[in-house]
C-alpha positions in Angstrom: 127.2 113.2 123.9 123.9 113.8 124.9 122.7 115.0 121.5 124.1 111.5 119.8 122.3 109.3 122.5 119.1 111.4 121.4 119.8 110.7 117.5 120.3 107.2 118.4 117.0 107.2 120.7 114.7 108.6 117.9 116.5 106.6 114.6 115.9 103.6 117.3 112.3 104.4 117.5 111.3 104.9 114.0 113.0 101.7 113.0 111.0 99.6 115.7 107.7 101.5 115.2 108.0 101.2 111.6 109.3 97.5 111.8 106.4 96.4 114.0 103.5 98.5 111.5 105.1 96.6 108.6 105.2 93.1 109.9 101.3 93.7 110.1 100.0 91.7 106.5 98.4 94.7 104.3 98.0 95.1 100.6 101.6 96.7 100.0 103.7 93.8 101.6 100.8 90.8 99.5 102.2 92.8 96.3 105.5 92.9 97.2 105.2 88.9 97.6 103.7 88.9 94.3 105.6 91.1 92.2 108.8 89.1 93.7 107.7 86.2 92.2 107.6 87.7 88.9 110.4 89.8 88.8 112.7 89.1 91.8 114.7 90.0 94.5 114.5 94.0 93.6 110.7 94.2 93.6 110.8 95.2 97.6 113.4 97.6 97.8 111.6 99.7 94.3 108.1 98.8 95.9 109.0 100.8 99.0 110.9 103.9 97.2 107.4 104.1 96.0 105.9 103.5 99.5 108.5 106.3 100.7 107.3 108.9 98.1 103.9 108.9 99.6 105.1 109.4 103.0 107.7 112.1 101.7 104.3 114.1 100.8 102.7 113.4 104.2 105.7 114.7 105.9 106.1 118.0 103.7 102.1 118.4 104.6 102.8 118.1 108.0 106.1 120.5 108.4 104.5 123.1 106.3 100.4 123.1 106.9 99.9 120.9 109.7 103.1 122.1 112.3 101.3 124.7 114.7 97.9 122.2 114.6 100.8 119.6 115.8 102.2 121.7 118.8 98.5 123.1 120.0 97.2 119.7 119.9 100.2 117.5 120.8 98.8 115.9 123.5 95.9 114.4 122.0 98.4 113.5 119.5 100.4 111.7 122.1 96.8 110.4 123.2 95.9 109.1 120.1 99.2 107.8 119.1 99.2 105.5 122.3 95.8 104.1 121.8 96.7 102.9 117.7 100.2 101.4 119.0 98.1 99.8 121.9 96.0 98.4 118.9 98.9 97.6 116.7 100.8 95.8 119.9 97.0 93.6 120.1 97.5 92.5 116.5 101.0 91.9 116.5 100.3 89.3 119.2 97.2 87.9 118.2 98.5 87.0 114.8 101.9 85.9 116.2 100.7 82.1 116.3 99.5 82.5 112.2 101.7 83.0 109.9 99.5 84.0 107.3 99.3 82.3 103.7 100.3 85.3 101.2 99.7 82.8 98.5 96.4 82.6 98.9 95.9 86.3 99.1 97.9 86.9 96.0 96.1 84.4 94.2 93.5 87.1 94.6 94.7 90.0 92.8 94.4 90.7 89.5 97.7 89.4 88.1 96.9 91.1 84.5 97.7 94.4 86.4 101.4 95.7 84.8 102.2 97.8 87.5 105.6 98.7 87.9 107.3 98.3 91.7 107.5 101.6 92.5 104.3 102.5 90.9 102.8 99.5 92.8 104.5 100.6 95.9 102.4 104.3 95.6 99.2 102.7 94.8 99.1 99.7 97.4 100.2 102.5 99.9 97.3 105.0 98.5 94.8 102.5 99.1 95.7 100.6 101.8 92.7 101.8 104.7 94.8 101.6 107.5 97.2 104.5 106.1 95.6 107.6 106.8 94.7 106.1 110.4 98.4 105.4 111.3 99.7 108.9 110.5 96.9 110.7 112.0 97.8 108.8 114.9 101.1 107.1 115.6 102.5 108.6 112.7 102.1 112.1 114.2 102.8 111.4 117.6 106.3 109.6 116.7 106.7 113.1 114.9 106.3 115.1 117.5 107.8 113.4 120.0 111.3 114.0 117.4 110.4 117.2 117.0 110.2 117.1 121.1 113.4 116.4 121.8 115.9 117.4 118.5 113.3 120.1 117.2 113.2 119.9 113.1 116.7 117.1 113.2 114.6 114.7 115.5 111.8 114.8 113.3 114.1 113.8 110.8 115.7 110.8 112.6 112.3 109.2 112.7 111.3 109.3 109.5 114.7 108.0 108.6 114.5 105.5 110.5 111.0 104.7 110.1 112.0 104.4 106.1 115.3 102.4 107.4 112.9 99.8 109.0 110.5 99.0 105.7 113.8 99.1 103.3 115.0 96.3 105.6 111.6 94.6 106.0 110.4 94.4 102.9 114.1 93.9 101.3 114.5 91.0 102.9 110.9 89.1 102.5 111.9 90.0 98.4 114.9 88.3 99.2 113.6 84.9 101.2 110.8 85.1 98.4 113.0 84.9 95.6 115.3 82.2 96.9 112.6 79.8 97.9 113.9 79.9 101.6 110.3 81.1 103.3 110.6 78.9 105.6 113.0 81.0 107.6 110.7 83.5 107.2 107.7 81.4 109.2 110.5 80.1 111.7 111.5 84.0 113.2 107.8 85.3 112.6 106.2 84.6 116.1 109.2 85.3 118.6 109.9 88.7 116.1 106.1 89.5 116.4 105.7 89.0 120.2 108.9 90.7 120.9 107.6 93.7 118.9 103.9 93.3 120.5 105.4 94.1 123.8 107.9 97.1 122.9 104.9 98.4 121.4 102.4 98.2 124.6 105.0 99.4 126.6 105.7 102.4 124.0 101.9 102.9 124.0 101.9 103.5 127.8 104.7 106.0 126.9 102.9 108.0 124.7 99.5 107.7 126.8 100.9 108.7 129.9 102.8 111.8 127.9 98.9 112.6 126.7 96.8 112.3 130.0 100.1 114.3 132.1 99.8 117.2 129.3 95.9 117.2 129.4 95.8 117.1 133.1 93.0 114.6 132.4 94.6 112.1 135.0 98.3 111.7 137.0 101.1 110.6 135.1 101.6 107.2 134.7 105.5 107.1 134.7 107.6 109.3 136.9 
């Protein structure tokens, strides 16, 4: 019983975590908006199988080369982790009142570029800047906090669901997109966006407090 409430716990938290870092505009969701409007509903859920490749890599490198740098420095990890979902929960809310105009933004890119969605999905991924931050931060310390409390399975669970939460994401802004119904969209974006802002401060105070109490640097936060 125990065991299952964990499983739930950590598919839980990837799918929140990962839900709230997608929600924040970047250059993979402006081409999934884009390549909807040229091909369709299916764009998002290929764009992210792409997305999910690059990620499958980052996770191999991590369980195979970056594992015991993981456990000796875990609770910077924790540290760090906090402090970028801090960040992310400051962004969430001070965009919450925008929604912003992916039109525009789209009317930016190169449209003569053929990539393919799942291609699309690797390179907007590659070369989005805020990538390599998240994993070295967040990204790690959602990792090891599976790998905390369900070893290699909880590890595992949070990916899933971390890959559960951008399959539904971006699957359903394909969807809106291609029906013409954005407007639904704008309507849940800034109760979704503050909701999230605050699970992810309080989250952050989580992981922070799990950083300083293993570092010793100051008294736990939380009992």
């Amino acid at each position: 019983m125990e065991s299952l409430l964990l499983s739930t716990y950590l598919l839980f938290l990837g799918f929140v975590v990962g839900f709230s870092g997608a929600m924040i505009p970047g250059p993979l969701l402006v081409f999934v908006i884009s390549d909807t409007l040229k091909k369709g509903r299916w764009s998002g859920p290929l764009a992210i199988m792409g997305h999910a490749l690059v990620e499958l890599f980052i996770v191999v490198l991590i369980f195979y080369g970056l594992y015991s740098f993981i456990q000796d420095y875990g609770s910077w990890i924790y540290l760090l982790g906090g402090l970028m979902l801090a960040y992310m929960s400051y962004l969430l809310y001070r965009d919450s009142s925008s929604y912003p105009d992916f039109r525009l933004e789209e009317k930016a890119m190169n449209r003569k570029l053929a990539y393919g969605s799942i291609l699309g999905g690797i390179i907007f991924t590659l070369f989005n800047p805020s990538f390599p931050l998240w994993w070295a931060t967040a990204g790690s310390a959602l990792i090891l906090e599976g790998m905390k409390q369900l070893g290699y399975v909880g590890m595992v669970l949070v990916v899933v669901g971390h890959w559960g939460s951008d399959l539904f994401y971006y699957s359903f802004i394909s969807s809106l997109i291609s029906r013409g119904r954005e407007d639904t969209l704008k309507k849940a974006y800034q109760p979704l966006m503050i909701i999230l802002a605050f699970f992810l401060a309080f989250l952050a105070v989580y992981f922070i407090d799990q950083g300083l109490n293993s570092t010793g640097i100051l008294s736990p936060i939380l009992l």
